[in-house]
MILUM-265235 format. One line per 10 residues: number of its first residue (from 1); their letters; for each residue x, y, z of C-alpha. Coordinates in nm, 2 decimals, decimal comma. Example, Ala and Ser with C-alpha at 12.3 -4.5 7.8 and 13.67 -1.06 7.14 Angstrom:
REM MILUM-265235
1	AS	1,23:-0,45:0,78; 1,37:-0,11:0,71 .
END
This chain:
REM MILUM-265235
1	XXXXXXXXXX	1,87:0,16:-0,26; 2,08:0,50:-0,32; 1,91:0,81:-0,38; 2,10:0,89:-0,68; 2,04:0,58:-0,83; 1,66:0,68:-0,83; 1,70:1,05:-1,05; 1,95:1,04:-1,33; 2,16:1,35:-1,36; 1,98:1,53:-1,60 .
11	XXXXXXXXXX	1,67:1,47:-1,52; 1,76:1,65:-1,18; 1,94:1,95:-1,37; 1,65:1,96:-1,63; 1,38:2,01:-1,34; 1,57:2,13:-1,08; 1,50:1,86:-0,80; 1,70:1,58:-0,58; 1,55:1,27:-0,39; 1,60:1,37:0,00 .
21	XXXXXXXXXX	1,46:1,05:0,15; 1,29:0,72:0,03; 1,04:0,55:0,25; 0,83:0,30:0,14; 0,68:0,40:-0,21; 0,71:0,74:-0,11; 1,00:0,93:-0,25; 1,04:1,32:-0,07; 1,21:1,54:-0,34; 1,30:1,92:-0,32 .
31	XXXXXXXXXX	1,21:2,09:-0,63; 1,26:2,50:-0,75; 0,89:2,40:-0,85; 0,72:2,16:-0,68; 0,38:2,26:-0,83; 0,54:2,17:-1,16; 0,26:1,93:-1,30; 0,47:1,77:-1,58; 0,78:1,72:-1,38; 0,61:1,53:-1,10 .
41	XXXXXXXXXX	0,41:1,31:-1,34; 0,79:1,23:-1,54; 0,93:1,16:-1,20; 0,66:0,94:-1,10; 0,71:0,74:-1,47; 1,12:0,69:-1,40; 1,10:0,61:-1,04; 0,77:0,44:-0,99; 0,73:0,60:-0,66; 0,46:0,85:-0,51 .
51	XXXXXXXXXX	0,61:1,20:-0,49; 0,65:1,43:-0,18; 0,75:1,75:-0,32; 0,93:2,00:-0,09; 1,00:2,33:-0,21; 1,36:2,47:-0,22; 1,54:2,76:-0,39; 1,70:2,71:-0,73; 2,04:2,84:-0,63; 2,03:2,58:-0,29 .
61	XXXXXXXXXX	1,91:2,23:-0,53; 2,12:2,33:-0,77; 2,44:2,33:-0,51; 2,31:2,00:-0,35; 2,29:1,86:-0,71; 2,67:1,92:-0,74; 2,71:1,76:-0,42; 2,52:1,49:-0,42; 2,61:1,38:-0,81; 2,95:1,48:-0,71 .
71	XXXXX	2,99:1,73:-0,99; 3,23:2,04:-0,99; 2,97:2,24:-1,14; 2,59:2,26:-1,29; 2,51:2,49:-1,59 .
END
């Protein structure tokens, strides 16, 4: 199973977050807010996995975004 298959895009720039590992049910995500009630409940909904949130900074998930959706840039 690939990671990216498991966020779509903009669901990832909406909420700031990308998957870092999947084991089991349990997918570990770095968020800008990973205290953000309604974005953990939507992610549980689309990827029908229990959430580990990490925190990370804005400017750092946004890079790794680009990266890892291999985009040039991310509004």
């Amino acid at each position: 199973l690939e990671l990216a298959a498991l966020i779509p895009l903009v669901f990832a720039v909406r909420h700031t977050v990308i998957p870092l590992a999947f084991d089991g049910d349990v997918l570990t995500v770095a968020m800008a807010a990973p205290a953000d009630a309604v974005a953990l409940r939507r992610l549980r909904l689309i990827t029908r996995c229990h959430i580990q949130p990490l925190s990370g900074t804005r400017r750092q998930i946004r890079a790794a975004i680009a990266r890892f959706y291999r985009r040039e840039q991310i509004c």
